[in-house]
LUMTORPA-89737 format. One line per field, with one value per residue: x, y, z of N, C-alpha, C in turn; residue in three letters; residue number from 1. Coordinates in Angstrom, 2 decimals. Example, Ala and Ser with C-alpha at 12.3 -4.5 7.8 and 13.67 -1.06 7.14 Angstrom:
LUMTORPA-89737
n.x = [13.19/12.85]
n.y = [-5.69/-2.25]
n.z = [7.80/7.08]
ca.x = [12.30/13.67]
ca.y = [-4.50/-1.06]
ca.z = [7.80/7.14]
c.x = [13.20/12.90]
c.y = [-3.30/0.03]
c.z = [7.80/7.87]
resn = [ALA/SER]
resi = [1/2]
END
This chain:
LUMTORPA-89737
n.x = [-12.32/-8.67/-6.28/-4.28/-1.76/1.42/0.59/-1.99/-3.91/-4.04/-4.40/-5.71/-4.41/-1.91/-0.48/-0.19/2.11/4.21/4.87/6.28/7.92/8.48/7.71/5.13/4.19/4.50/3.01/0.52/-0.48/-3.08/-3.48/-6.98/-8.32/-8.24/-8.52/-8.80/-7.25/-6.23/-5.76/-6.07/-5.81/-5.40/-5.39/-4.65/-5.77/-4.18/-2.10/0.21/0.08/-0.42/0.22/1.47/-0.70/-2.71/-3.52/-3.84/-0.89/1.23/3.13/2.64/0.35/1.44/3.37/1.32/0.37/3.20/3.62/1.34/1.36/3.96/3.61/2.04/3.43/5.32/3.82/3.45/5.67/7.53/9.25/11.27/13.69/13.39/13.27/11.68/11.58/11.06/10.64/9.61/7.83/4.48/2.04/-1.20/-2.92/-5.52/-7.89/-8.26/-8.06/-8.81/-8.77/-10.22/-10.46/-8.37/-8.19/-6.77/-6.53/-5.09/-4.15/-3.27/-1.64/0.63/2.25/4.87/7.61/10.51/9.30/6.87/3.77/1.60/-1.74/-2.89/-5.13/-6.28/-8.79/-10.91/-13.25/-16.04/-15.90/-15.12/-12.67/-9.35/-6.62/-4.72/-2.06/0.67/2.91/5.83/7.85/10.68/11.35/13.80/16.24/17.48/20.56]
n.y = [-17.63/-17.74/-15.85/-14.21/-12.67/-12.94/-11.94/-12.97/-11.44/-8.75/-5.66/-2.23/-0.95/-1.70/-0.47/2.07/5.22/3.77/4.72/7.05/10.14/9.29/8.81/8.15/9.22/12.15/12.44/12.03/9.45/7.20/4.24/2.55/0.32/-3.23/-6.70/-9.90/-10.56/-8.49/-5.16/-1.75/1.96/5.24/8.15/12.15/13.99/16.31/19.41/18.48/16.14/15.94/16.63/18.63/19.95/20.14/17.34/14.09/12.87/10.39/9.28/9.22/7.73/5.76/5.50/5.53/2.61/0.83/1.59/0.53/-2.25/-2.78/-2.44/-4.53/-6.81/-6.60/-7.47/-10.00/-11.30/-12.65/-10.34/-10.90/-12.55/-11.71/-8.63/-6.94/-5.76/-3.79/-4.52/-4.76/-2.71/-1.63/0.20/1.48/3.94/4.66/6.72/10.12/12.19/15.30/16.06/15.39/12.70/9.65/5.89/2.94/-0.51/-3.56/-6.49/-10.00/-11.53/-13.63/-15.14/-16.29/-18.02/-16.41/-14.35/-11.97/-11.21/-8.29/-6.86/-3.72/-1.71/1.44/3.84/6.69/8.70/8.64/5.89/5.41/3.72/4.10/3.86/0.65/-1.30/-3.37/-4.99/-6.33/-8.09/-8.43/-10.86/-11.39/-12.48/-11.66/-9.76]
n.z = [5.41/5.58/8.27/7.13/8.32/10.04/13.46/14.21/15.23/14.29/14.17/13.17/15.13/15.47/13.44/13.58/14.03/12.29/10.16/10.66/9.75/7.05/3.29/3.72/5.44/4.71/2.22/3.80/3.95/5.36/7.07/7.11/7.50/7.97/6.80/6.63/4.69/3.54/3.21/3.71/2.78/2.91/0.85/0.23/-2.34/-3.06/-2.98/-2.32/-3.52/-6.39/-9.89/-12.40/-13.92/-12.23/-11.51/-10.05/-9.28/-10.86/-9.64/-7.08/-6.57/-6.89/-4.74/-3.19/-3.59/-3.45/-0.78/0.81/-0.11/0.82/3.47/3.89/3.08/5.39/7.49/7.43/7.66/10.14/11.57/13.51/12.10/9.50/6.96/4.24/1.17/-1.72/-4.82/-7.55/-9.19/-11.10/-12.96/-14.16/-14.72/-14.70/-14.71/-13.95/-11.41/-9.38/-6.96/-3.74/-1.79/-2.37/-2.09/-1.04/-1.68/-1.33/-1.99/-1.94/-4.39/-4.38/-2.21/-0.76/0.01/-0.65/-1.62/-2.18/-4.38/-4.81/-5.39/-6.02/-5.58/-6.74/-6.07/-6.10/-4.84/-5.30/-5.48/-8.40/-10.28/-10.13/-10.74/-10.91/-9.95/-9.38/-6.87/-6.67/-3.98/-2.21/0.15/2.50/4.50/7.58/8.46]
ca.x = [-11.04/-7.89/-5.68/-2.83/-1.01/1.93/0.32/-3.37/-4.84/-3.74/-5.66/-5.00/-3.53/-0.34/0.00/0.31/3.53/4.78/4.96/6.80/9.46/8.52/7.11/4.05/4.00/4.16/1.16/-0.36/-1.30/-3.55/-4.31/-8.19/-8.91/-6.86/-9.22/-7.81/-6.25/-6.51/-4.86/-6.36/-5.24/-6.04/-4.20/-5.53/-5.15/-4.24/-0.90/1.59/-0.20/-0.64/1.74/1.64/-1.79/-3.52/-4.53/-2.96/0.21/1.16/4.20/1.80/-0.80/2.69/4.04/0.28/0.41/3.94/2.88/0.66/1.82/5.52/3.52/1.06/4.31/6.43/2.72/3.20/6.75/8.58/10.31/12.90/14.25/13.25/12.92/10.96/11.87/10.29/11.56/9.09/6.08/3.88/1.04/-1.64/-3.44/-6.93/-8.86/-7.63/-8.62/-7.97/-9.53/-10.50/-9.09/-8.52/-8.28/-5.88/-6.86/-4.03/-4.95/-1.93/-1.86/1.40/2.53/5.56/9.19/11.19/8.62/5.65/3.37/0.53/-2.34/-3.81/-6.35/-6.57/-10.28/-11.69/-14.63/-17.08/-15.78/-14.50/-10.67/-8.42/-5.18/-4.33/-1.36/1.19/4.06/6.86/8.11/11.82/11.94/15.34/16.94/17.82/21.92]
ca.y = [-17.23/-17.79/-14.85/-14.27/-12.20/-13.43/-11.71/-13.46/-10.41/-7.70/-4.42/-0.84/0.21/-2.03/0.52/3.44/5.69/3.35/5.59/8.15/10.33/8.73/9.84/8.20/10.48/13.51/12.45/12.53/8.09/6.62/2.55/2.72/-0.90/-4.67/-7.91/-11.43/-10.89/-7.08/-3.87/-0.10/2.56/6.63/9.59/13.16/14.66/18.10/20.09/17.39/14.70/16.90/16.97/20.23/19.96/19.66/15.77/13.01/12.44/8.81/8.46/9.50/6.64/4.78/5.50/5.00/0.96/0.73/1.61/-0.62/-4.02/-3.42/-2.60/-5.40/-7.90/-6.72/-7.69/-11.24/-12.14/-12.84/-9.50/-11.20/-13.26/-10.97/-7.58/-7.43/-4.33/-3.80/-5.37/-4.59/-1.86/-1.39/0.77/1.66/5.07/4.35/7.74/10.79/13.08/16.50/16.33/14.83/11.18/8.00/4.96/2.08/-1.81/-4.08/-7.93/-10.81/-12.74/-14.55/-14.59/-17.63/-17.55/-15.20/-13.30/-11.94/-10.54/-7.57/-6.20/-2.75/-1.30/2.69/4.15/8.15/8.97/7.91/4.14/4.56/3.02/5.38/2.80/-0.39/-1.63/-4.94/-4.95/-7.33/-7.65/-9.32/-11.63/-11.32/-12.53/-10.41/-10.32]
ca.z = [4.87/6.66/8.32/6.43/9.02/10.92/14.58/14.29/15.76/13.66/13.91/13.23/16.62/15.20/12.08/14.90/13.87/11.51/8.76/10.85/9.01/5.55/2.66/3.94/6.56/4.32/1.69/4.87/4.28/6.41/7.54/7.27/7.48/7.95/6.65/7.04/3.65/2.62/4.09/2.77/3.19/2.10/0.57/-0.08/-3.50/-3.05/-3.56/-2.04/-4.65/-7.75/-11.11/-12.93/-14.14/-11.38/-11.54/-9.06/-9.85/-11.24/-8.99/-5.82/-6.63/-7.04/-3.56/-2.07/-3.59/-2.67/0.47/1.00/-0.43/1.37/4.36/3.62/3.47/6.87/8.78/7.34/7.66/11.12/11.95/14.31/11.39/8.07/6.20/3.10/0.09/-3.02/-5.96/-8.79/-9.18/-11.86/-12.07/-14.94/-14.50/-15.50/-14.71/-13.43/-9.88/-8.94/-5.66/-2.52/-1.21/-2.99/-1.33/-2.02/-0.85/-1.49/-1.61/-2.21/-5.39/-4.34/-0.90/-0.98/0.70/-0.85/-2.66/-2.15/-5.06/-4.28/-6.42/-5.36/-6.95/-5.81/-6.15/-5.77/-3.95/-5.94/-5.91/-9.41/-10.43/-10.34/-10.83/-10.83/-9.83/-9.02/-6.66/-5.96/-2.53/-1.64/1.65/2.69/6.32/8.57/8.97]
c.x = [-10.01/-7.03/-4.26/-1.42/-0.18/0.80/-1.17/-4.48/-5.05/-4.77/-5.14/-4.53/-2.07/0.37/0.43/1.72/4.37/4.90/5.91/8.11/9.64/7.90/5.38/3.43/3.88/3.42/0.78/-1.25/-1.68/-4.09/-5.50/-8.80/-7.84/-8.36/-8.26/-7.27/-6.30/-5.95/-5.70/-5.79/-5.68/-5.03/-4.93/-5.14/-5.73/-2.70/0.51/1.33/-0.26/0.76/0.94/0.37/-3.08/-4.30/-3.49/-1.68/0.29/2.09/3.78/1.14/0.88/3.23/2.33/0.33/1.76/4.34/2.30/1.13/3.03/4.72/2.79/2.59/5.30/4.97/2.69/4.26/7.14/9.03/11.30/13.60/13.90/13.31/12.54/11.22/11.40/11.30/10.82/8.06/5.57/2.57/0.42/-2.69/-4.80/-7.82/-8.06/-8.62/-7.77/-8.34/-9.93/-9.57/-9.11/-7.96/-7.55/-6.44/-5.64/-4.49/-3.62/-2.43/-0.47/1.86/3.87/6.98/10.14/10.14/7.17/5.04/2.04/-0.44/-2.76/-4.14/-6.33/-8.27/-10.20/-12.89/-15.67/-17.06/-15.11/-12.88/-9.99/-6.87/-5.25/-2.75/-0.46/2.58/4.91/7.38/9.60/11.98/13.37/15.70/17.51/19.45/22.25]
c.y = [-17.19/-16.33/-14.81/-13.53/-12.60/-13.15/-11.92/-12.20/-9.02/-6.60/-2.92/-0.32/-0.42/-1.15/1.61/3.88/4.71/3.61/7.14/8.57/9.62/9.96/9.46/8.89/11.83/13.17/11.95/10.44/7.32/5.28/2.82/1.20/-2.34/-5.44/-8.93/-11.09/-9.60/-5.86/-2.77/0.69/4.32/7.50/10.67/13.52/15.75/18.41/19.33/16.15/15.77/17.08/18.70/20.75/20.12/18.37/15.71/12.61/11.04/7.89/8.69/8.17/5.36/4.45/4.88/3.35/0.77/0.30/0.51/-1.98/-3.99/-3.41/-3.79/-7.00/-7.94/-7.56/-9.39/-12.19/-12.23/-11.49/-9.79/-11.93/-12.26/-9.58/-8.37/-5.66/-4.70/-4.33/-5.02/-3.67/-1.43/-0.39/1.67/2.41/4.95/5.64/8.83/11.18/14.43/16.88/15.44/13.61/9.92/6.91/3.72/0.79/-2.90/-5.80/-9.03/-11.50/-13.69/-14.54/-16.54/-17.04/-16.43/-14.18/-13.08/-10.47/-9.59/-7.08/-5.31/-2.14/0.47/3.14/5.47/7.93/8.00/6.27/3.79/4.51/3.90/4.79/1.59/-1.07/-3.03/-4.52/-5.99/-7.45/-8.84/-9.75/-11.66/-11.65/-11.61/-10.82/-10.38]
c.z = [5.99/6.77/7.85/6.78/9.70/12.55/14.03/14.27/14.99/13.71/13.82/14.10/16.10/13.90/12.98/14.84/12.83/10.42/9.23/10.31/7.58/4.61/2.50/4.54/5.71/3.13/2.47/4.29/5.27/6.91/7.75/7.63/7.26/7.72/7.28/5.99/2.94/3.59/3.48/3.37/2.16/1.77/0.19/-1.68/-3.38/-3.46/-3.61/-3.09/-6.01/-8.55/-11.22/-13.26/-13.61/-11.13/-10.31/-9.84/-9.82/-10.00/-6.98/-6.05/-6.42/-5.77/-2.67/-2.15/-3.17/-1.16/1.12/0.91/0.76/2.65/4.72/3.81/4.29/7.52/8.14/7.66/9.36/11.10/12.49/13.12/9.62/7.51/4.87/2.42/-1.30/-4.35/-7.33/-8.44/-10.60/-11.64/-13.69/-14.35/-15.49/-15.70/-13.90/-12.51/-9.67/-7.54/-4.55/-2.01/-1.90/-1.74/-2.09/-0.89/-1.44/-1.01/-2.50/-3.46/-5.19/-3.19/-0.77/-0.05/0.49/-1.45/-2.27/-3.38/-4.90/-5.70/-5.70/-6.36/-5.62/-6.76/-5.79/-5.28/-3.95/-6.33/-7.75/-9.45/-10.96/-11.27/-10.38/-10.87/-9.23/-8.54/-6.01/-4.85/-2.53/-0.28/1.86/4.26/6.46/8.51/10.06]
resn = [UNK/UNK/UNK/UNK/UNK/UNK/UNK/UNK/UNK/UNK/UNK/UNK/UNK/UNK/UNK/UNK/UNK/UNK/UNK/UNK/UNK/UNK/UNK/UNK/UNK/UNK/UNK/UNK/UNK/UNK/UNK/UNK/UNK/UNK/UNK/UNK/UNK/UNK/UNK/UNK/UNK/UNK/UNK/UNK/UNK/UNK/UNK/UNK/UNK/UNK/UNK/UNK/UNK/UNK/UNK/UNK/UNK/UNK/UNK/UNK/UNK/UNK/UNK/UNK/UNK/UNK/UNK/UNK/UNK/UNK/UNK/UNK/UNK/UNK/UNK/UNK/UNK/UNK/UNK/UNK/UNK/UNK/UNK/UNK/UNK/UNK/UNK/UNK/UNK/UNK/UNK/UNK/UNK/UNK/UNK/UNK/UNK/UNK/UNK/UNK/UNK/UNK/UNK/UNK/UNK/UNK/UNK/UNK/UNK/UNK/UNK/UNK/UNK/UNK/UNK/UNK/UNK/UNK/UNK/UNK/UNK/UNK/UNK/UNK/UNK/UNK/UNK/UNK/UNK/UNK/UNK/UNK/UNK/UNK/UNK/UNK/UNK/UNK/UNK/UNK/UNK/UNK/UNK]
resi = [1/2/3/4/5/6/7/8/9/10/11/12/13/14/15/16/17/18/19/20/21/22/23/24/25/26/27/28/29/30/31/32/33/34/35/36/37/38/39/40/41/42/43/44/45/46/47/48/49/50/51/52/53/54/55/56/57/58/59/60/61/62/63/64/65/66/67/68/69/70/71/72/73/74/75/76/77/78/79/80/81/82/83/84/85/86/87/88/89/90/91/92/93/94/95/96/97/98/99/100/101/102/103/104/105/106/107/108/109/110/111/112/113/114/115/116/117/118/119/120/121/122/123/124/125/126/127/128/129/130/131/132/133/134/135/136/137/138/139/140/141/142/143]
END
C-alpha cells in the first residue's frame, strides 16, 4: 500500500501540540496511531463528552471524526501552498457509551484536488461501533 502522506515519514512526534488551544485540546484527543493511509485517534467519555443523560454526546463523536479527517487532510496537502476546512460532516450514532475511551480511525475514500472525502468509524472499548461517520474536506490555496 502506498503512503498517502505528503512528508513520506509521517509519525506521531509530527501531531505534537497541534491540537493546542482547540477543542481538541479540551476533550482531551489524542493521535494514537498514523498507517500509510489511516490516522486514529482517542477521546475519553466522561463529563466534557456527556449530553444530559449521561451517554456520549453525538456532537463529541462529531468533533472526534472532524478531528481526524481535517487533521487527516492538512498531513496530505502541501502546507506552503494550501489550507484544507471542513465542508460537510455527517455522522450516524449506532450504539451508545457512558464510559471509558472510544477510538476514532479515519481512512480516505476520496482524496482528489480540491476535495478530499474521509470515513471514520469511532469504536468503545470493547471494539464495538459506536458511530460512523463521512467528512468533506475543502483544498483551498493559501492567499
Amino acid at each position: 500500500m502506498s503512503v498517502i502522506w505528503f512528508k513520506k515519514d509521517l509519525s506521531l512526534n509530527d501531531f505534537s501540540g497541534m491540537g493546542a488551544n482547540t477543542i481538541g485540546e479540551l476533550l482531551d484527543i489524542r493521535f494514537t496511531e498514523v498507517g500509510a493511509d489511516f490516522l486514529k485517534a482517542t477521546m475519553p467519555v466522561d463529563h466534557r463528552t456527556h449530553q444530559p443523560y449521561g451517554l456520549l454526546h453525538g456532537g463529541a463523536s462529531c468533533v472526534l471524526a472532524e478531528t481526524l479527517g481535517s487533521v487527516a487532510s492538512a498531513m496530505i496537502i502541501n502546507p506552503e501552498k494550501f489550507i484544507c476546512v471542513g465542508l460537510e460532516i455527517n455522522a450516524n450514532h449506532i450504539r451508545s457509551v457512558r464510559s471509558g475511551t472510544v477510538t476514532g480511525i479515519t481512512t480516505p475514500i476520496h482524496i482528489g484536488a480540491s476535495t478530499h472525502v474521509w470515513d471514520i468509524k469511532i469504536y468503545d472499548e470493547r471494539e464495538k461501533l459506536i458511530c460512523v461517520s463521512r467528512l468533506t474536506v475543502a483544498i483551498l490555496k493559501k492567499a
